[in-house]
Each structure stands twice: as structure tokens, then as C-alpha cells.
C-alpha angles and dihedrals in degrees: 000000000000104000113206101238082205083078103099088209087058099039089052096048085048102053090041090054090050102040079053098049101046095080091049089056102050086051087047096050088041094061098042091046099055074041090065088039096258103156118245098264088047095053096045089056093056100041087048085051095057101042079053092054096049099043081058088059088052092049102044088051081047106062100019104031111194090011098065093085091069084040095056096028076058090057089043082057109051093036089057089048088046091059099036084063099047091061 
């Protein structure tokens, strides 16, 4: 079942379950990443990089609704470019 992300009462149940989640997840990709044998400062990069990410996302549906997918679809984009070019 498609829910509409212009709701309030879904947007909000959205962004809380995100803004909750986000801690879990850089203690999440912490772990995994000294699993892997990333050092400390190296794991703490990545996993700051994905709470980041994830509290943008919180933030985008937030404040657009709907329309942060484009939004967010934009910075992929952009990101992925940006690296493409660094090579």
C-alpha cells in the first residue's frame, strides 16, 4: 500500500522513525566497518557519513514532502558525478 508522504501524520511518522533510527545506524556501520578492519577514524567517517545521510533524508521529507525524492535523487546525483570525477 503506497502511503501519500504529503499526510502530516505520515510524514511525521516517517521523520520520527528516521531521527530514531540514525543513531542506531552509525553504531551499526561503526561496528561493521572495524569488522572489516577499517581503523577507528575510518570507521567513524563512514558511519558519520551515513547517519548524515539519513538525518538528510529526515530533513528533506521534513520540509518537501513528496518532492524530496527529486531533491535527494538531485544530490545522488551530484555526489556520484563528484566522485566519478576524483578518480
Amino acid at each position: 500500500m503506497r502511503h501519500n508522504l504529503d499526510d502530516p501524520a505520515v510524514r511525521r511518522k516517517l521523520v520520527g522513525a528516521l531521527l530514531k533510527l540514525s543513531p542506531i545506524m552509525f553504531v551499526g556501520c561503526w561496528i561493521l566497518g572495524t569488522l572489516q578492519g577499517a581503523g577507528a577514524i575510518e570507521a567513524t567517517v563512514i558511519a558519520g557519513v551515513i547517519a548524515a545521510m539519513c538525518l538528510a533524508g529526515a530533513l528533506g521529507l521534513h520540509l518537501f514532502g513528496s518532492s524530496a525524492r527529486y531533491i535527494l535523487l538531485a544530490i545522488t546525483g551530484v555526489l556520484g558525478l563528484l566522485a566519478f570525477l576524483v578518480r
